[in-house]
Residue, then its C-alpha position, 0 to 999 in steps of 0.5 A: x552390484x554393490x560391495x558385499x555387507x552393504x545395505x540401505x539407500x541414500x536419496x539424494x535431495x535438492x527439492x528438484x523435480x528430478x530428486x522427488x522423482x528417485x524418491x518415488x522409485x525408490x519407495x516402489x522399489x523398497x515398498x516390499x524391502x523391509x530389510x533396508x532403511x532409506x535415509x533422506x539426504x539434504x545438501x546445504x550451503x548456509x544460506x535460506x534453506x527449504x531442508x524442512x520442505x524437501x525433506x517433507x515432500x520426500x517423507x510424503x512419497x514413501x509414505x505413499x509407498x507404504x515406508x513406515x516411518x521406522x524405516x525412514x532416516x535423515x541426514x543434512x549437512x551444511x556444505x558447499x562440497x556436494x559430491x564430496x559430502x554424498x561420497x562421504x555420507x556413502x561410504x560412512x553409511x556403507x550405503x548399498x545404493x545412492x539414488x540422485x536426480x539430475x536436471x539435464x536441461x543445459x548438457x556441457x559436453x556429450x557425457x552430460x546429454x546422458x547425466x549432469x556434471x556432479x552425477x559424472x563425478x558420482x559415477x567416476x569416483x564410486x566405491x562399492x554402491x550402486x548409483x540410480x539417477x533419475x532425469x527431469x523430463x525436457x532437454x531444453 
């Protein structure tokens, strides 16, 4: 369970299948949870960006799920750090879950046949939320 006084969802996205797929989780489990806003957040490094896309693609699954506009808020940074940015945008909103998706297709080590390396660092350094993650569909 998350900290007490925490409240809302940060969903983490990359434009990946995996991340639009916690999208969709996460609008069927809010569709009723009209207390909690979703915030759509986006991670880039400066270069060309799809921000614009992805957080399009994302706004359309919710939508979807009967997430009223009202509900739905986005944040993007500029940043190389993304586990680091995650924890901070966490923390700064006092999100009560952190929704990600994880592309397992090349495991380094045994953790990572479970989650991707950035989700391991999710999971070791959390501070009072909840962590849903989401998978693409095929190991390769």
């Amino acid at each position: 369970y998350p900290e007490v006084g925490r409240k809302n969802v940060l969903v983490c996205l990359d434009g990946c299948a995996s991340s639009m797929r916690v999208t969709d989780h996460v609008g069927a489990t809010l569709e009723q949870e009209t207390e909690h806003t979703i915030t759509l957040f986006h991670v880039y490094d400066g270069g060309p960006s799809r921000t614009e896309v992805i957080i399009d693609c994302a706004r359309r699954i919710l939508r979807k799920h009967g997430i009223e506009d009202e509900r739905i808020k986005e944040l993007v940074l500029k940043s190389h750090r993304v586990v680091n940015s995650i924890l901070d945008a966490a923390d700064t909103g006092a999100y009560a879950v952190v929704a990600v998706g994880h592309n397992r297709l090349r495991p380094k080590g045994y953790k990572e046949w479970f989650v991707g390396p950035k989700c391991m660092r999710l999971l070791e350094r959390n501070t009072g939320w909840v962590l849903w993650i989401t998978q693409e569909d095929q190991i390769k």
